[in-house]
C-alpha positions as CSV (number, residue, x, y, z in Angstrom):
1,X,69.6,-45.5,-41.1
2,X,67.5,-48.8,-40.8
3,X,64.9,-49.6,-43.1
4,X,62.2,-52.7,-42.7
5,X,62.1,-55.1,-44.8
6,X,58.5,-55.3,-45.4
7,X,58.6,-51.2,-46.2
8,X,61.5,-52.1,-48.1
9,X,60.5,-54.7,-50.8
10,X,57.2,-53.0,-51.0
11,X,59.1,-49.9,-53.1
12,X,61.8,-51.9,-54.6
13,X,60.8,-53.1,-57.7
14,X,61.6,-50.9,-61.2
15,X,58.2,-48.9,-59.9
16,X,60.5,-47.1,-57.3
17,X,63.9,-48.1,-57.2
18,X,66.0,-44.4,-57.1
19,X,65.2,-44.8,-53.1
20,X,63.8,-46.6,-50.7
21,X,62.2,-43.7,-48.6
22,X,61.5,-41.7,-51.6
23,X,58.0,-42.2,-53.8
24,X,59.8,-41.2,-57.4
25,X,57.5,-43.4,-60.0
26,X,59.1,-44.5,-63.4
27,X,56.7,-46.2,-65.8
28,X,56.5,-49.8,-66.6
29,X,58.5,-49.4,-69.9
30,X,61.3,-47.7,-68.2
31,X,64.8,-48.6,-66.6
32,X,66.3,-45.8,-64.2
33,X,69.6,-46.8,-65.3
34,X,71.2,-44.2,-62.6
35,X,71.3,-46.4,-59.3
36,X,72.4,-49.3,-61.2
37,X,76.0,-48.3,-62.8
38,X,77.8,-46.2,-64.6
39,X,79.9,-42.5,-64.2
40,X,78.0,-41.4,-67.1
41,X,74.7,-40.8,-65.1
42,X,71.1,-41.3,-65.5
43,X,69.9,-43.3,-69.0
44,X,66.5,-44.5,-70.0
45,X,66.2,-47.7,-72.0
46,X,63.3,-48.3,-73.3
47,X,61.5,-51.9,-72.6
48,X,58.5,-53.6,-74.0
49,X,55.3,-52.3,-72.2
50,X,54.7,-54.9,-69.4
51,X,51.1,-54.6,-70.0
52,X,51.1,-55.7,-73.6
53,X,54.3,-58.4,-73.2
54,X,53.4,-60.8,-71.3
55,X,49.4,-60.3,-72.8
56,X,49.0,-63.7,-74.4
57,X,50.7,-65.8,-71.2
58,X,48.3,-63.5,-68.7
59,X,45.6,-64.1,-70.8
60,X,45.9,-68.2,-71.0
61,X,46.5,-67.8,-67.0
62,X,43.4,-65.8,-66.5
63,X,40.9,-68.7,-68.3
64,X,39.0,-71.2,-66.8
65,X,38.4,-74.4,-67.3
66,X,37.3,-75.8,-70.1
67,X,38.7,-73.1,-72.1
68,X,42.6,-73.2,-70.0
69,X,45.5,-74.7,-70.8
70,X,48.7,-75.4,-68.9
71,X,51.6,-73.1,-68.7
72,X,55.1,-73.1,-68.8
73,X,57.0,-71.0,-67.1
74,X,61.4,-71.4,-67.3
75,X,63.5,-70.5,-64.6
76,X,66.9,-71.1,-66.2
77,X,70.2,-70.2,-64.9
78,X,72.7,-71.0,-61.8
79,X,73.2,-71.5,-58.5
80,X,70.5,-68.9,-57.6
81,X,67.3,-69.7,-59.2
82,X,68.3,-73.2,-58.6
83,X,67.5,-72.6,-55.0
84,X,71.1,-72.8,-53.2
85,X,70.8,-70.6,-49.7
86,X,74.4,-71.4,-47.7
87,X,75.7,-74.4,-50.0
88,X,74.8,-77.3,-49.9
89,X,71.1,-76.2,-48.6
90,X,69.1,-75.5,-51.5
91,X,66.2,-73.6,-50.2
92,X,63.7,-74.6,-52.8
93,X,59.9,-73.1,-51.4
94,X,62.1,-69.5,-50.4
95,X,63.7,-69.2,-53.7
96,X,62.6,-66.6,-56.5
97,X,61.1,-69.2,-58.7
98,X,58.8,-70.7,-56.1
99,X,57.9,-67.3,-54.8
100,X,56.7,-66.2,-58.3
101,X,55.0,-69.5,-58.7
102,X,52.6,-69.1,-55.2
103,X,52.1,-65.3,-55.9
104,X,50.8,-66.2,-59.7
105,X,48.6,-69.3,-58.4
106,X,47.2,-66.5,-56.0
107,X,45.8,-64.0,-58.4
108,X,45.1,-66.7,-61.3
109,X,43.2,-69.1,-58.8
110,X,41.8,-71.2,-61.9
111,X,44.9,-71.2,-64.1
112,X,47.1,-74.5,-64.7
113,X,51.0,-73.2,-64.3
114,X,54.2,-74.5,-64.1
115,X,57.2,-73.0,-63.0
116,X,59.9,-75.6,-64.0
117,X,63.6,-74.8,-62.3
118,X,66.4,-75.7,-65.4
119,X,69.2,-74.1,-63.3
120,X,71.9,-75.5,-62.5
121,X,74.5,-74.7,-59.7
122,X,77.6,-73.5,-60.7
123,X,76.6,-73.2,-64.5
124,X,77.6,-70.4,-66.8
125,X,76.1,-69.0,-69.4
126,X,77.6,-71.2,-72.1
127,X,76.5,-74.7,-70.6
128,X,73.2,-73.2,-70.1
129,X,73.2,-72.7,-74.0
130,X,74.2,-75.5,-75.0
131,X,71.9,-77.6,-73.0
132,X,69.2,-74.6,-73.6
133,X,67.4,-77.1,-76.8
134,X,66.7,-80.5,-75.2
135,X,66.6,-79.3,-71.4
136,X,64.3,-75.7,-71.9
137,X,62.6,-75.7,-74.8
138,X,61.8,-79.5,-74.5
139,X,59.1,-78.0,-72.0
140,X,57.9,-76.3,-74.6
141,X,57.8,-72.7,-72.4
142,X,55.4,-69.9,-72.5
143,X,58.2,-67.5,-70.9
144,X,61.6,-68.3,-70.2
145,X,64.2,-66.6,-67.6
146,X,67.7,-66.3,-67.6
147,X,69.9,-65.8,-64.8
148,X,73.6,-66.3,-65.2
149,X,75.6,-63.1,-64.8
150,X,76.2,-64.2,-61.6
151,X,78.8,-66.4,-62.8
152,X,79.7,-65.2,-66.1
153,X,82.2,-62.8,-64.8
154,X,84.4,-65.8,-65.1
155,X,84.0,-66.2,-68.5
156,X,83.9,-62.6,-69.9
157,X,81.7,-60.3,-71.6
158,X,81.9,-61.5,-75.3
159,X,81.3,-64.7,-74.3
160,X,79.0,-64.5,-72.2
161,X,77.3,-62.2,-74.8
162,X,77.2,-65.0,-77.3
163,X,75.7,-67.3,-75.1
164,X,72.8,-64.9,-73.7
165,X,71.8,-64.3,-77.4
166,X,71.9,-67.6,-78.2
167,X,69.4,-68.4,-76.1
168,X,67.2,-65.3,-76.9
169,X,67.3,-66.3,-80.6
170,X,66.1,-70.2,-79.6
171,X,63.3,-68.8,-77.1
172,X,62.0,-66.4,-79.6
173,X,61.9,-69.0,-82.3
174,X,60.0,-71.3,-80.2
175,X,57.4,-68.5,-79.8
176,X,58.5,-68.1,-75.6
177,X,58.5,-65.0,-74.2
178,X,62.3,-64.2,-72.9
179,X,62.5,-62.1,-69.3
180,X,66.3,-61.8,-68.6
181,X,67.7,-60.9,-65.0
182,X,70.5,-59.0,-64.2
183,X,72.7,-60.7,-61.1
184,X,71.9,-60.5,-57.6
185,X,75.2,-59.2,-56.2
186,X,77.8,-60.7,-53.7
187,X,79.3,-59.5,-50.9
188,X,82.2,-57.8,-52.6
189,X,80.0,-56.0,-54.8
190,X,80.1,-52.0,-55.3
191,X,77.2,-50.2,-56.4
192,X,77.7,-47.8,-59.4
193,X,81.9,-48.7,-60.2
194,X,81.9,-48.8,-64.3
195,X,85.0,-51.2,-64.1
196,X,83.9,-53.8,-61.7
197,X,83.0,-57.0,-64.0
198,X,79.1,-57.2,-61.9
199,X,77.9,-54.0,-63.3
200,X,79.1,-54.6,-66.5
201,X,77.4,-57.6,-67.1
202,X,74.3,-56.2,-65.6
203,X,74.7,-53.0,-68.1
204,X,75.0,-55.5,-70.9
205,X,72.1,-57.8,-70.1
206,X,70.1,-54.6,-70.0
207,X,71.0,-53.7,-73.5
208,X,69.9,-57.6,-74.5
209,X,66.9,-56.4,-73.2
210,X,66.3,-53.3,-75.2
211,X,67.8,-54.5,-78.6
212,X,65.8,-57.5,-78.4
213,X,62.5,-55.8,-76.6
214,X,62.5,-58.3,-74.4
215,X,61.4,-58.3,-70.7
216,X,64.0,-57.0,-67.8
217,X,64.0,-58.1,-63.9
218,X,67.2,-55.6,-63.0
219,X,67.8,-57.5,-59.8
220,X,71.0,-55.4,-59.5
221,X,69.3,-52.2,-59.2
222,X,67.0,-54.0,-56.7
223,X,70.1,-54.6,-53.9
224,X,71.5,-51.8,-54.8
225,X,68.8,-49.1,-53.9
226,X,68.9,-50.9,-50.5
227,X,72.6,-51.6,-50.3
228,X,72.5,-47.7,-50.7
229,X,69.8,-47.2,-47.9
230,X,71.1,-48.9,-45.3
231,X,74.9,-49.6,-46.1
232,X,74.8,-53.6,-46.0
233,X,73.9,-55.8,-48.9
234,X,74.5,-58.7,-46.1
235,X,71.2,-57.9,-44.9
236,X,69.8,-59.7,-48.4
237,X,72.4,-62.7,-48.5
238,X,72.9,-65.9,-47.0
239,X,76.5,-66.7,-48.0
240,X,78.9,-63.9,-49.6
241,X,76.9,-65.3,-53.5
242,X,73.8,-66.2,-53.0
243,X,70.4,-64.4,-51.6
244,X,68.5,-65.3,-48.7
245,X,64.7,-65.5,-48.8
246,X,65.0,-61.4,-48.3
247,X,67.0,-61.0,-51.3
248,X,64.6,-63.5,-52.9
249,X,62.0,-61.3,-52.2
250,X,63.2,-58.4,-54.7
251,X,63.7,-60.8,-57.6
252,X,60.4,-62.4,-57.2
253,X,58.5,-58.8,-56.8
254,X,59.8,-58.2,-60.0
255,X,59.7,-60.7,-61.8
256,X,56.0,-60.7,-60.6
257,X,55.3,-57.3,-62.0
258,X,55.5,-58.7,-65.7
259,X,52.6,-61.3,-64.9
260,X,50.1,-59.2,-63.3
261,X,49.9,-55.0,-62.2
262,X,47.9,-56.4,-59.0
263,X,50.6,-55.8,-56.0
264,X,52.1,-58.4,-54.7
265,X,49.9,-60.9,-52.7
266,X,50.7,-60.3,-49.2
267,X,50.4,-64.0,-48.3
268,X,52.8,-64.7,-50.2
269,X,55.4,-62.4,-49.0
270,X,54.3,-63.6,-45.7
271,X,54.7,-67.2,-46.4
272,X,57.6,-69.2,-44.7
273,X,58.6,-66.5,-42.3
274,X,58.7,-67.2,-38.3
């Protein structure tokens, strides 16, 4: 069965992600856990309302001038949010930070924003924490995101545990607000197997998330609703690790949805295509 992509990303997000042909509707709060992993079937987490978490950043972006300020916004993490298409191309204006940063300026026209890229290619978790002081928080961030699973398989779960709530802990003592990401997949990647290393990070970044009532961008779930669809998560990649600007698309739709509940702004999703 083909699917477009447009009609695709449109019901990918958390809003709809059990299928992309069906309209099923989960609330803001909520994470179907049941396309994402796991034998054990269908689990709700519950999430900070996006409404209310992000209330103070949407708020600063919504004033006007002389009453605005700037914001910060982190993109912190590896290869991916750094912008790396087919290495060595680093596909900057197509990656999910930029995205998010053009679809923010469009529905806060008067708002002063960053979105500052901290990511670094090939980077795990750990090196990401222990840089996280004088190269994130430096910026002094109104929210923060962390993408590393990608890469953490290599260093384990523990691990990779300590360093993810490292950087929580600094974030939420700098006052930032924390969204983490669950990894866009690879080519090798099977939706739904409890032993493969992918999910399992994924299933433990989503329980960051919900002990720490922090924000959640399940990426994974994201491919996988239309890896399930139409049978080839190529379709979103442009090298067997790293999204192209379609795979892109479902991060920043997403990530998105914690900064606004207006849809996402069609020029935007337009931009840069041929």
């Amino acid at each position: 069965m083909s699917i477009s992509r447009r009609s695709f990303v449109q019901t990918a997000g958390l809003t709809a992600l059990a299928s992309a042909s069906s309209a099923g509707v989960v609330s803001s709060n909520t994470v179907i856990a049941a396309d994402t992993q796991s034998s054990k079937g269908a689990t709700t987490m519950a999430l900070p309302d996006k409404a209310d978490y992000l209330r103070v950043p949407m708020r600063l972006l919504n004033q006007q001038w002389p009453n605005n300020r700037l914001v910060n916004i982190i993109c912190h993490g590896h290869s991916v949010p750094a912008g790396y298409f087919k290495t060595p191309l680093v596909d900057t204006f197509n990656a999910y930070p930029h995205l998010l940063h053009r679809a923010i300026k469009a529905v806060y026209p008067y708002c002063v924003s960053n979105v500052i890229v901290t990511a670094i290619g090939g980077e795990t978790s750990q090196s990401g924490a222990a840089r996280f002081e004088s190269q994130v928080l430096c910026h002094r961030p109104d929210v923060i995101t962390i993408d590393y699973a990608l890469n953490d398989r290599g260093l384990g779960l523990e691990p990779a545990r300590t360093a993810w709530v490292s950087m929580i802990n600094q974030a939420i003592d700098a006052r930032a607000k924390v969204i983490l990401l669950t990894p866009t997949p690879d080519m090798d990647h099977t939706p739904d197997d409890p032993d493969e290393p992918l999910n399992q990070h994924a299933q433990q970044i989503r329980e960051l998330a919900e002990e720490y009532q922090i924000g959640l961008v399940d990426s994974l779930a994201g491919f996988d609703a239309y890896q399930k669809e139409t049978g080839n998560v190529s379709d979103l990649l442009s090298q067997i690790n790293h999204p192209n600007r379609q795979g892109h698309d479902i991060v920043a739709r997403e990530l998105f949805s914690w900064f606004s509940s207006e849809p996402f702004p069609t020029d935007v999703e337009e931009w840069g295509k041929f």
